[in-house]
C-alpha positions in Angstrom: 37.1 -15.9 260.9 38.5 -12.1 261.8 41.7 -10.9 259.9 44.7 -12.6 260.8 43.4 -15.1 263.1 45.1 -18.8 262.5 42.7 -21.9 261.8 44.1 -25.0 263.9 45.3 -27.9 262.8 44.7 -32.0 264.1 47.6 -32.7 266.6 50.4 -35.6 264.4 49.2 -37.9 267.3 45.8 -37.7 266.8 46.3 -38.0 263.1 48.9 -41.4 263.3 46.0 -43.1 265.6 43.1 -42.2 263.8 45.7 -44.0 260.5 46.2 -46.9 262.3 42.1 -47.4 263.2 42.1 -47.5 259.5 44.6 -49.7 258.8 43.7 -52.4 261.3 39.9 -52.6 260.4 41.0 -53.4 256.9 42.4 -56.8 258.3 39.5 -56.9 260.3 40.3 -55.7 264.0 37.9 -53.1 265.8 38.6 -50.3 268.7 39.2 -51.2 272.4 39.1 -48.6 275.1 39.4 -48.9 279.0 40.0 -46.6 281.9 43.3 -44.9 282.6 43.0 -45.2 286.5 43.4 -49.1 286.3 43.7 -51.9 289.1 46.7 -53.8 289.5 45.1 -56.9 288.7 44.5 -56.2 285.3 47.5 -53.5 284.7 50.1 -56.7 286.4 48.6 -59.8 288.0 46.6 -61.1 285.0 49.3 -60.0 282.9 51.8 -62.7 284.5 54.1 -60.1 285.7 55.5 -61.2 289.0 54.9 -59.4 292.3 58.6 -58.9 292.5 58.9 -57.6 289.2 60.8 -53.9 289.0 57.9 -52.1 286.9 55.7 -52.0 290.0 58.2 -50.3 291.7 57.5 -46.7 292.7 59.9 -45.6 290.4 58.3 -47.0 287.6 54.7 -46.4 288.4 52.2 -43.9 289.6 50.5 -45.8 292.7 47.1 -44.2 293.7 47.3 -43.2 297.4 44.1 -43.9 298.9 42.5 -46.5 296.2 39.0 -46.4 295.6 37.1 -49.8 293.6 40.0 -51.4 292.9 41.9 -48.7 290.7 45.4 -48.6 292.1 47.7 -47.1 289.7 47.4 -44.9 286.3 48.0 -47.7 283.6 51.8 -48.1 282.4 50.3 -50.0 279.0 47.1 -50.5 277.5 47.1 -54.1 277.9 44.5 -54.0 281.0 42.2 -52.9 278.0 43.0 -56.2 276.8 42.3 -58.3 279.6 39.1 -56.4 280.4 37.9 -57.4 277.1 39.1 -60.8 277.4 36.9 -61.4 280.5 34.2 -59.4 278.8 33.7 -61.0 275.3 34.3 -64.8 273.9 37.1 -65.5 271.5 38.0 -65.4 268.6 38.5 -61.4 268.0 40.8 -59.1 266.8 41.2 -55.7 268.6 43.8 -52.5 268.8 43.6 -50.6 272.5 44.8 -46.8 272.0 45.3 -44.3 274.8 47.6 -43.0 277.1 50.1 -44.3 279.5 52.3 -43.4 282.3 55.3 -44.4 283.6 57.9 -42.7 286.0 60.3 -42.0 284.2 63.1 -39.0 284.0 61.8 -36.8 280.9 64.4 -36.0 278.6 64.1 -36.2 274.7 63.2 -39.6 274.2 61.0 -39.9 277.6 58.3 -38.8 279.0 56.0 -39.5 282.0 53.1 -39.7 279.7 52.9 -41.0 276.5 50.5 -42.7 273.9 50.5 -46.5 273.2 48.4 -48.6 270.3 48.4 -52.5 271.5 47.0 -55.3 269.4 45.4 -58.5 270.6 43.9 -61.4 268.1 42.7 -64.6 269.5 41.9 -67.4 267.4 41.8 -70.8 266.8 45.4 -71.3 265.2 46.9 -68.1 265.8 50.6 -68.1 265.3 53.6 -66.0 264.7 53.5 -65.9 260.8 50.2 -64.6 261.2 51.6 -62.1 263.7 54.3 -61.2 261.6 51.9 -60.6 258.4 49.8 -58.3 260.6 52.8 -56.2 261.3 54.4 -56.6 257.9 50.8 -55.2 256.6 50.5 -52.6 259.4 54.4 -50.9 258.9 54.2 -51.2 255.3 51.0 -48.8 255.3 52.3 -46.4 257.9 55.2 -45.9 256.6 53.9 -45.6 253.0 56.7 -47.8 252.0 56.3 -51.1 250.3 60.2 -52.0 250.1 60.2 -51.9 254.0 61.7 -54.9 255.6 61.3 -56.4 258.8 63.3 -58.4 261.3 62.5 -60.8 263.9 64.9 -61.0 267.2 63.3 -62.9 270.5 62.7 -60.9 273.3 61.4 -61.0 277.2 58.0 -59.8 277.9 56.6 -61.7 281.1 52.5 -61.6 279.3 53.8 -63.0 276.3 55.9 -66.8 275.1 57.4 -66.7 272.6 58.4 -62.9 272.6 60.0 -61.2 270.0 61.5 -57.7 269.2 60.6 -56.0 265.9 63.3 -54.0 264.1 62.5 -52.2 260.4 65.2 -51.0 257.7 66.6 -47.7 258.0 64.9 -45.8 255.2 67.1 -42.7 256.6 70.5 -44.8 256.2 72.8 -43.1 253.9 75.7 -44.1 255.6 77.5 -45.4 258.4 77.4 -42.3 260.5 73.1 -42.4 260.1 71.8 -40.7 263.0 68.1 -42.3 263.2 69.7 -46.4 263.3 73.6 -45.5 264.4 74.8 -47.1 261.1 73.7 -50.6 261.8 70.6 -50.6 259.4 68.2 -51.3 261.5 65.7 -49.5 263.7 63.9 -51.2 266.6 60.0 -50.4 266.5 58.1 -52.4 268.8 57.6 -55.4 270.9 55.2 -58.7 270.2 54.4 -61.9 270.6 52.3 -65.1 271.6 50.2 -64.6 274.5 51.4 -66.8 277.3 49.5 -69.5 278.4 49.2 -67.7 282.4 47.6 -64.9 280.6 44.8 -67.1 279.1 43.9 -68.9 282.4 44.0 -65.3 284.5 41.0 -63.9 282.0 39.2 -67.9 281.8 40.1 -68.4 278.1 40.7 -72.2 276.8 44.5 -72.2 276.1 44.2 -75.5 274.8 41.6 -74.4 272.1 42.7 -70.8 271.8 45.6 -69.1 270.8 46.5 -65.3 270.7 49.5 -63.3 269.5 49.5 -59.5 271.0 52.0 -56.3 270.1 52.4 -52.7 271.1 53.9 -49.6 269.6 54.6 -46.0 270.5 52.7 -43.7 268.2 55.2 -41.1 269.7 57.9 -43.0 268.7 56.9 -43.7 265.0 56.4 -39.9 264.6 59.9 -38.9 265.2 61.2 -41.3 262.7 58.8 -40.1 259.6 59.4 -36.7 260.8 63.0 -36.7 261.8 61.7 -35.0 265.2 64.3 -35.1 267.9 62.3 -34.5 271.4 59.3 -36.0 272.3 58.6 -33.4 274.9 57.3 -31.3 271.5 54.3 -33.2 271.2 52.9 -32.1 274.5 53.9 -28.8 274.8 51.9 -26.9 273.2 54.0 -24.9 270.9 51.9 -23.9 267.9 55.0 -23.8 265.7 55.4 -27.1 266.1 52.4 -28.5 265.4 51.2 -26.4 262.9 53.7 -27.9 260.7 51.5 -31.0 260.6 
């Protein structure tokens, strides 16, 4: 390396999903990956989000203009990951889906048209929501580096899931009731979860009856600027060696 010349550094987001690989293969879950060109059928339809449902709309989702094979859209979630595996591979498993998304959405400092997601499927005979709150208990615990961290359950809508809950962690920021990072109420909200609904099952031919699946999804982007107290997420992709040299 010549005289003053700079060695480069693993982007944060590169480094948080390569963390959570290891994490989730501890508890025994292995790596999904799919295509980001996706069809609807798989990014909606199997999903059991209706036809009428806004986040088909234009304004919510780049549609492809001339369609070739089936890929209609760039993938607002990794779920399609999920249900290609499903119809791919027999239960039980336990699997984490990684990549990027894209939505239409204005960018500002919380938003962006493109962003990273990590979803988790298990499928199993007797899967239920303790065992889906364990996984996540584990998972925030060990990504957070924090062992006092609590968790709260509050139901939620998500039409590809039933029962479907909203996860919120304890501010670890908090020192009073003018905390920026959870507004003073204690809480943070950190992602969404819950038991795979029955439509999903019969869309990808699994056996509701015997079978039964809990799924969640997270925002790598998202978890970053909490740890690190980072207040745009535009700074991730911009380029801007200052800012990602500090990682």
């Amino acid at each position: 390396m010549e005289e003053g010349e700079k060695t480069g550094s693993i982007h944060p987001i590169t480094t948080f999903i390569d963390q959570a690989h290891t994490i989730f293969r501890e508890i025994g879950f292995s790596v999904a990956d799919g295509p980001q060109l996706e069809s609807e059928f798989n990014n909606f339809d199997a999903l059991n989000v209706p036809a009428d449902h806004p986040a088909r709309d234009i304004q919510d989702t780049f549609w492809v203009k001339n369609p070739k094979d089936g890929k209609d859209l760039l993938r607002t979630q990794t779920s399609g990951v999920q249900i290609r595996y499903m119809m791919n591979n027999k239960p039980p498993f336990r699997i984490i889906s990684p990549g990027l998304v894209y939505r239409q959405e204005a960018t500002d400092a919380t938003h962006e048209a493109q962003f990273h997601q990590i979803e988790g499927l298990v499928v199993e005979e007797g899967a239920n929501l303790a065992n889906l709150r364990g996984t996540l208990e584990y998972f925030l615990k060990k990504i957070f580096n924090d062992d006092n961290l609590i968790t709260r359950f509050r139901p939620g809508y998500f039409p590809f899931v039933e029962p479907g809950v909203e996860i919120d962690i304890s501010c670890s920021f908090c020192k009073s009731d003018s905390c920026r990072v959870c507004k003073g109420t204690g809480w943070i909200e950190i992602l969404g979860a819950g038991m795979v609904h029955p439509n999903v099952f019969r869309a990808v031919g699994v056996d509701s009856e015997k079978w039964k699946g809990f799924a969640f999804g997270l925002s790598p982007e998202r978890i970053l600027m909490l740890k690190h107290g980072i207040h745009d997420i535009r700074l991730f992709h911009s380029g801007d060696m200052r800012f990602i040299s500090q990682f």
